[in-house]
C-alpha positions in Angstrom: 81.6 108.9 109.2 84.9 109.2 107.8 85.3 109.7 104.2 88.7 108.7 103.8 89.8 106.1 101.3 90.2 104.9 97.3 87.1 104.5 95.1 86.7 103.4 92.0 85.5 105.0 89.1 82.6 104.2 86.6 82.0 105.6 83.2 78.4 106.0 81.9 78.8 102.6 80.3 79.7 101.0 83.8 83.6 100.4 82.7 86.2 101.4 84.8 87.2 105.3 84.0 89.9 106.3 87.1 90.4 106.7 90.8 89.3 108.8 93.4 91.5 109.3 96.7 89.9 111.4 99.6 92.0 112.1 102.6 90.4 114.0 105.9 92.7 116.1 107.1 91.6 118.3 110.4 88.9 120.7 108.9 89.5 119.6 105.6 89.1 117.2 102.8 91.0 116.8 99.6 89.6 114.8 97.0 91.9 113.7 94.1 91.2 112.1 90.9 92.9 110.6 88.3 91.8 109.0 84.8 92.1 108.0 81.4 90.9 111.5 79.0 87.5 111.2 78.0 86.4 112.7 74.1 83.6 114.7 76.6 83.5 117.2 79.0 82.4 115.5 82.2 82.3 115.9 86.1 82.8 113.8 88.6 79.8 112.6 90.7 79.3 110.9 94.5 75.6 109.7 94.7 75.0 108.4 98.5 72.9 108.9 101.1 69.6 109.6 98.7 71.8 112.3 97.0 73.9 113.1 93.9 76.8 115.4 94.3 78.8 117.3 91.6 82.6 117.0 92.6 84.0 118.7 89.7 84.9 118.8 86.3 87.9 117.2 85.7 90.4 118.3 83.3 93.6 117.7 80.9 96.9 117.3 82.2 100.0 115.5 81.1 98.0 113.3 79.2 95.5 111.8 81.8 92.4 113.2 83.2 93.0 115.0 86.3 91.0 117.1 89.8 92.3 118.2 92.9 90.0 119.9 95.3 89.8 120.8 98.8 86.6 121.2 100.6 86.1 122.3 104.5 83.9 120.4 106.8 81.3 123.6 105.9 81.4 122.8 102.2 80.9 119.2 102.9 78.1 119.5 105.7 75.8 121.6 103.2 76.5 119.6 100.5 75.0 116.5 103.1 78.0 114.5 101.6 78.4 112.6 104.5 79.4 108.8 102.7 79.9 108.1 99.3 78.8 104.9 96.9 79.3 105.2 93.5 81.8 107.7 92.1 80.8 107.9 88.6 82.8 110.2 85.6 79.5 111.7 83.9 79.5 113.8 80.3 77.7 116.4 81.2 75.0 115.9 78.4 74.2 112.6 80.3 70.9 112.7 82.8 72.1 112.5 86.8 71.9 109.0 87.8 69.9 107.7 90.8 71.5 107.8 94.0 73.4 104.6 95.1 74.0 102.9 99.0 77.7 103.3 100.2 80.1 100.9 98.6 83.4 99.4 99.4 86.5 101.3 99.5 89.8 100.9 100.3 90.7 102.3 103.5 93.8 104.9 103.9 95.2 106.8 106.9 94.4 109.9 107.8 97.6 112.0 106.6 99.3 114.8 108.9 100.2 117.3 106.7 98.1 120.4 106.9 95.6 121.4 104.1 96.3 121.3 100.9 95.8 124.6 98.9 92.4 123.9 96.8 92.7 123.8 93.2 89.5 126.3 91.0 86.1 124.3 92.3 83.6 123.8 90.6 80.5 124.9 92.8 77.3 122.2 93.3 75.6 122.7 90.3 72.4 124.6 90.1 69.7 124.5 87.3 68.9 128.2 85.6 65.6 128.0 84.2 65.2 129.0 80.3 66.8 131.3 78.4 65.1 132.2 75.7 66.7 134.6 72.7 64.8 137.6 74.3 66.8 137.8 77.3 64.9 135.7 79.5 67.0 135.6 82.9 69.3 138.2 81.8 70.8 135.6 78.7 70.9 137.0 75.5 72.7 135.7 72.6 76.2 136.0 71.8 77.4 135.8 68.1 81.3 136.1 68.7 82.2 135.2 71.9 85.8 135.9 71.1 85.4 139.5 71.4 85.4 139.4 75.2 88.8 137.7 75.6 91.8 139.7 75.2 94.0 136.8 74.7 94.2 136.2 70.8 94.3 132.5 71.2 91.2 132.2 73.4 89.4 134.5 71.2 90.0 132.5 67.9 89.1 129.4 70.0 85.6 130.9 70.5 84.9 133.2 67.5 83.5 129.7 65.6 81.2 128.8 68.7 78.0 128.7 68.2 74.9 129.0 70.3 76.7 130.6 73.4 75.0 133.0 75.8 75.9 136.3 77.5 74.7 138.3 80.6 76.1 140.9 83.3 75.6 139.5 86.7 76.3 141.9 90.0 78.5 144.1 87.6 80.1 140.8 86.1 79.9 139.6 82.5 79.0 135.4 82.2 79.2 133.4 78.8 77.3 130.4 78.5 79.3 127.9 76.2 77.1 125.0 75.1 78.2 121.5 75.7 77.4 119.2 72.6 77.1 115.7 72.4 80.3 115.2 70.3 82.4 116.8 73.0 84.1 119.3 71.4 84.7 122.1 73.5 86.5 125.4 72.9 87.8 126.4 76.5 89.0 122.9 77.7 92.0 123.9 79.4 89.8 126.5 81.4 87.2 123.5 82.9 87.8 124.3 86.1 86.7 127.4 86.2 83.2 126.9 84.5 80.1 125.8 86.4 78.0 123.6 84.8 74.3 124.5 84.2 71.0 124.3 82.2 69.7 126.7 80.7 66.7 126.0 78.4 66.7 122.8 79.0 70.1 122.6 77.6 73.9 121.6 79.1 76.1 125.1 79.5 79.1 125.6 81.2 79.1 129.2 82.8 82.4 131.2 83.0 82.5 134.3 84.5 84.8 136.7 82.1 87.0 139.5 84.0 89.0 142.2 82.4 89.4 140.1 79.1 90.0 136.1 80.8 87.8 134.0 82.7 88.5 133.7 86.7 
């Protein structure tokens, strides 16, 4: 079943909140979206076929709300993300919705131009179990942040947050930034890089730090 096509795009309240294109081309699907900002940090979901699938986490640019990824048939077939119904933009403090049957779209043409080059994805989320103060998992916590960026601006951004996280994973070091409900979140222009997770019971977005920046 072919993916291709325009879908709308639902807030949490049910209003309208952007557009997603997907275009199949060969091996490959690029899925772009565009929207009005949001005040919180929130990902993109498809729920169909008794599933809900993370698509990405959006971010700021130019003034509008903005994700470009490209995802081979691989990606796609293990991800079972076969159709899509609802497209919802999600903050992701909000519980994952129940999955929805396919709905109407807008049907485009597949497009000959070769792949597109994929923007930083953001992989299917996965839950971490808790993370308790004592190191539970490997998570400990991490009073200033800051002092594992090199970049003076990134590290001011993130001396002031509170409640973050730090481990070393396979000889990498990952901070766990805590999403709140107000929104407000330090590393915003950095999104796409982070993978969303629980931890405790509690919305993080993981970056993986390298050499003083995340990658």
């Amino acid at each position: 079943m072919s993916l291709n096509g325009t879908y709308s795009v639902l807030s949490d309240s049910g209003a309208p909140a952007g557009t997603l294109t997907v275009t199949e081309s060969g091996l490959h699907t690029h899925f772009r979206f565009e929207g009005d900002l949001v005040p919180a940090v929130s990902r993109l979901m498809a729920t169909a076929a008794g599933r809900t699938v993370s698509l990405g986490i959006p971010v700021p640019e130019a003034g509008r709300l903005r994700l470009d990824r490209t995802m081979s048939r691989t990606q796609l077939r293990a991800m079972t993300l076969t159709e899509i119904g609802q497209v919802l933009l999600l903050p992701l403090t909000a519980p994952l919705p129940e999955s929805a049957p396919p709905a109407e779209k807008t049907p485009e043409a597949p497009t000959e131009e070769g792949p597109r080059a994929a923007s930083p994805a953001e992989p299917e989320e996965t839950e971490q179990p808790p993370a308790p103060a004592d190191g539970g998992e490997g998570w400990r916590r991490e009073p200033d942040p800051g002092r594992l960026f090199t970049d003076p601006a990134v590290a001011a951004l993130c001396r002031s947050v509170a409640g973050a996280l730090v481990r070393e994973e396979d000889g990498q070091t990952q901070l766990a930034i805590p999403v709140h409900e107000s929104g407000a979140f330090p590393l915003t222009s950095f999104l796409c890089l982070g993978t969303p997770a629980t931890i405790g019971g509690a919305p993080y977005v993981v970056f993986t730090v390298k050499n003083g920046a995340p990658v």
